[in-house]
C-alpha positions as CSV (number, residue, x, y, z in Angstrom):
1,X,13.4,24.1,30.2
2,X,10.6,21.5,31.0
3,X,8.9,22.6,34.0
4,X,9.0,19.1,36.0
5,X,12.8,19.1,34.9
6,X,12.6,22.6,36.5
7,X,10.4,21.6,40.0
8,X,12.9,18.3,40.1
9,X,15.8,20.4,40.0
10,X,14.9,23.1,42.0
11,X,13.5,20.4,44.7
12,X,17.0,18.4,44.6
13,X,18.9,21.9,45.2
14,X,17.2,22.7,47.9
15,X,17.5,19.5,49.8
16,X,20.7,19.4,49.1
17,X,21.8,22.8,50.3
18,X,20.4,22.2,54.0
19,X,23.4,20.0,55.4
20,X,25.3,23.0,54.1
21,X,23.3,25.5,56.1
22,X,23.7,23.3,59.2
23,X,27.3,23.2,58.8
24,X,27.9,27.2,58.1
25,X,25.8,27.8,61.6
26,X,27.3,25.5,63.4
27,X,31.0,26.9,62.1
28,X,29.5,30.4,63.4
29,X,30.1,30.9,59.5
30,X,27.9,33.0,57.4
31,X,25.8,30.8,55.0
32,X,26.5,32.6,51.9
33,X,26.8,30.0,49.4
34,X,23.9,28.2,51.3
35,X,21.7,30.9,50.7
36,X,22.7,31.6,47.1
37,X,21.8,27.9,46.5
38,X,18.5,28.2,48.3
39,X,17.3,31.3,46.1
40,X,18.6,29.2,42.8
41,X,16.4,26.7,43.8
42,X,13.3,28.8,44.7
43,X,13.9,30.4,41.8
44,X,13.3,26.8,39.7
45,X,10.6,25.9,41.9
46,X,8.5,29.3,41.1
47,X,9.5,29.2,37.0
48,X,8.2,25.6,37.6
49,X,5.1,26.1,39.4
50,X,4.1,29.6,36.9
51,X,4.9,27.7,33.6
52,X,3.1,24.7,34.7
53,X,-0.4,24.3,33.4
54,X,-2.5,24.7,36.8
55,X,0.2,24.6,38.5
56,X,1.4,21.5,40.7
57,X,-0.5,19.8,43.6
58,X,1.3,18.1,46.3
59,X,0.2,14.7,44.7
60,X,1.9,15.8,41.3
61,X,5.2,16.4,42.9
62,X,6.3,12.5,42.9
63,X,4.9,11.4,39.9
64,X,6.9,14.8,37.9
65,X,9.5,13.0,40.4
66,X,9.2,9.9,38.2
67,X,9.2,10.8,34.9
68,X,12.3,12.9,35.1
69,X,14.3,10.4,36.2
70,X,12.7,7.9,33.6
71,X,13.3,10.3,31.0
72,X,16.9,11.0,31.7
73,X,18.2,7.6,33.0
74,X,21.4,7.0,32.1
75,X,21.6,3.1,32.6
């Protein structure tokens, strides 16, 4: 797997599962599949930032941002 593919992914998950987090506390639910999701996407960021070359600045994080989606747009 590419490793911006990989940050991209790993980023999106992450966001993603935070709503879900919010909902399962304020259920008084336990945030299991919330917290599975978060380690997936921790997971993809660390794979990402370790097979990157020099790894990934905070500036490189919207242009990898950009050339994921430009490489897989589907329109």
């Amino acid at each position: 797997m590419d490793s911006d593919l990989a940050l991209v992914l790993g980023l999106a998950l992450a966001a993603l599962s935070i709503p879900s987090i919010i909902s399962a506390f304020s259920d008084s639910r336990a945030p299991r599949a919330s917290v599975l999701t978060i380690l997936i996407a921790g997971g993809l960021i660390v794979y990402a930032i370790r097979s990157h070359p020099g790894g990934y600045a905070l500036d490189d994080i919207p242009d990898a941002v950009v050339h994921v989606i430009a490489r897989y747009k589907f329109w």
